[in-house]
Backbone as a ProteinNet text record, in pm:
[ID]
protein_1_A
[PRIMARY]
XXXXXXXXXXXXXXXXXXXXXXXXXXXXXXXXXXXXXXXXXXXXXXXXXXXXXXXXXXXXXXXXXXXX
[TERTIARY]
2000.6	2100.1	2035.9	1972.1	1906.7	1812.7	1752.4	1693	1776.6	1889.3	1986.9	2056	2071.7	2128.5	2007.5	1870.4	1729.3	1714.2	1731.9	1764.2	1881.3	2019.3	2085.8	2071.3	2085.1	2025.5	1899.4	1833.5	1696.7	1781.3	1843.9	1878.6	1984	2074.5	2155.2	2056.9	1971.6	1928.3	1850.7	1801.4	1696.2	1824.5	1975.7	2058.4	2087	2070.9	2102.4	2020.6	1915.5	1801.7	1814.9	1840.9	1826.2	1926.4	2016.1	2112.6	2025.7	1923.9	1875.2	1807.2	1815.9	1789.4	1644.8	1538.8	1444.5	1459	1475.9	1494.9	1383.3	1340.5	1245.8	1300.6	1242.1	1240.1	1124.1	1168.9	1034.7	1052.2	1003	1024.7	971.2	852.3	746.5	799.7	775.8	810	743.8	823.7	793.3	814.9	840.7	827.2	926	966.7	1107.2	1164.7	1267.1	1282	1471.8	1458.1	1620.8	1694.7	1607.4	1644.8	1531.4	1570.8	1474	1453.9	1572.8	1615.4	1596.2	1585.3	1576.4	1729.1	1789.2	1932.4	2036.9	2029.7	2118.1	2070.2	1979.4	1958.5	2035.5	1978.7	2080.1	2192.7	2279.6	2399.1	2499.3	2436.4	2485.1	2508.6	2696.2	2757.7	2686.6	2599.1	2495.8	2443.7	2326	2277.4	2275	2315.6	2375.9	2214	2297.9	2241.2	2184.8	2019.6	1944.4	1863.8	1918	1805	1700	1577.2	1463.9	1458.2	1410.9	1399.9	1255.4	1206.1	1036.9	1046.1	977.2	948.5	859	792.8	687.7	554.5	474.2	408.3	446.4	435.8	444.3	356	341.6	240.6	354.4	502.8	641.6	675.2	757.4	812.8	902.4	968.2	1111.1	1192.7	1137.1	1222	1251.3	1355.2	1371.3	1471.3	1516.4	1623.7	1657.4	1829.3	1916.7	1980.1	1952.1	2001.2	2155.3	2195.3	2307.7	2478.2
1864.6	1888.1	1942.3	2018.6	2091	2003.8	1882.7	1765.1	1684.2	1641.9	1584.6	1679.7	1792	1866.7	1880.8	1883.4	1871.7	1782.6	1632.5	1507	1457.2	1511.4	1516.6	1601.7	1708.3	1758.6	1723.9	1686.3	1622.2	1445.8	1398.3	1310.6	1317.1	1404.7	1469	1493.6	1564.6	1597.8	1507.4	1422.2	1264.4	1228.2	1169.2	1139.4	1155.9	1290.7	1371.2	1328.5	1314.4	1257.4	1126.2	992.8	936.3	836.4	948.2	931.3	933.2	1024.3	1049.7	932.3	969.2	824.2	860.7	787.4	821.6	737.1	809.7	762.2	750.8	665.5	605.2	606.9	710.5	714.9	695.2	575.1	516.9	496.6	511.1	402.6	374.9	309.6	185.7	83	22	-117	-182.9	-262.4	-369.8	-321.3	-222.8	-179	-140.3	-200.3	-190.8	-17.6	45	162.6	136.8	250.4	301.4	322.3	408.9	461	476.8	481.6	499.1	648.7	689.6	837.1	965.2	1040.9	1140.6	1202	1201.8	1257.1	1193.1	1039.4	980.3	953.6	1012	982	1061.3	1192.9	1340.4	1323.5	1278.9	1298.3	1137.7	1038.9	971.7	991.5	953.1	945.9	909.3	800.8	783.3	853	944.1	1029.5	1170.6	1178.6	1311.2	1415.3	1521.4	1658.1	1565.7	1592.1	1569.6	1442.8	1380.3	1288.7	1323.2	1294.2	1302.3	1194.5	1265.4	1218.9	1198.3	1098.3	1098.3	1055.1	1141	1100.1	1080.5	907.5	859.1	890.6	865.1	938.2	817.7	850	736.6	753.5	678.9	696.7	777.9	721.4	751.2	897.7	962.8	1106	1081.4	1127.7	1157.6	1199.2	1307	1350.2	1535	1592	1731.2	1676.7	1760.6	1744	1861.5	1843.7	2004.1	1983.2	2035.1	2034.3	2118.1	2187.6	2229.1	2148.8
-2754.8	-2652.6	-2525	-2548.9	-2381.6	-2331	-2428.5	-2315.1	-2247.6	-2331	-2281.1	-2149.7	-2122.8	-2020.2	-1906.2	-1943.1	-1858	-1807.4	-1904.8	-1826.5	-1719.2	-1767.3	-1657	-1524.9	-1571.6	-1430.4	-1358.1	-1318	-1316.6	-1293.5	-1312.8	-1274.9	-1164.7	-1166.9	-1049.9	-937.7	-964.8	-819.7	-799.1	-819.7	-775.4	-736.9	-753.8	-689.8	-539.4	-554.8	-381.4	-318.6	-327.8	-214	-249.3	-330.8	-307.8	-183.4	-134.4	-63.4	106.2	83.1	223.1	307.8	419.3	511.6	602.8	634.4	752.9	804.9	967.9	1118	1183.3	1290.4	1335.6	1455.9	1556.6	1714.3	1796.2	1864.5	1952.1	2046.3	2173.2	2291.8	2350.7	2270.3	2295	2324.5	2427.9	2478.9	2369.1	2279.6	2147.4	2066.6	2024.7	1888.5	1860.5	1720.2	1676.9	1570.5	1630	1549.9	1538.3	1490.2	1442.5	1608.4	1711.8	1800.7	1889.3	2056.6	2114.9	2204.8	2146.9	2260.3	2111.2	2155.3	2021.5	2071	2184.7	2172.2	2104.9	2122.6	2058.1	1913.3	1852.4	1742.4	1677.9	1763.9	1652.7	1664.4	1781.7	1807.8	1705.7	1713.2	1636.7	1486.3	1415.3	1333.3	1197.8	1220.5	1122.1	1009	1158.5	1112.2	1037.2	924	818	803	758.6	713.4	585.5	579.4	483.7	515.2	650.8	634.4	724.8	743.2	840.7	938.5	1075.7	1166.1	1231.8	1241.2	1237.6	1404.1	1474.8	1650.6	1643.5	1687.6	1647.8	1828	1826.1	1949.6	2056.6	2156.7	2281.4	2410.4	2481.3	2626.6	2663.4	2666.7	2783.5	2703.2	2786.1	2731.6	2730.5	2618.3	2559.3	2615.2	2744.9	2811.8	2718	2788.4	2732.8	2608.7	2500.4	2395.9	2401.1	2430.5	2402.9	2256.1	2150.9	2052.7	2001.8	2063.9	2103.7	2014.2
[MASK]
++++++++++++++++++++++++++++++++++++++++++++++++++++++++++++++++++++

């Protein structure tokens, strides 16, 4: 019984993350991402609590981000 309760739990929580999403912010002329602004990345509906947001490097600047 307590492997069976070790295995479920342990399978519950691999669940929760397997829910999580990674975002891809770029704005390299060519190169294809999720997003090219890091404001509208956070601010978009999409994007939920738990997933990661990867800001990939660029020549161009991002500009400031108010996270607010």
């Amino acid at each position: 019984m307590k492997k069976f309760l070790l295995f479920a739990a342990l399978s519950l929580a691999s669940l929760s993350t397997l829910q999580a999403k990674i975002w891809r912010v770029n704005n390299t002329v060519g190169v294809v991402a999720d997003f090219t602004d890091v404001g509208t990345c956070v601010s978009n509906g999409l994007v939920a609590n738990g997933d990661t947001v990867h800001i990939e490097p660029s020549a161009t600047s991002y500009g400031g981000v108010d996270f607010e």
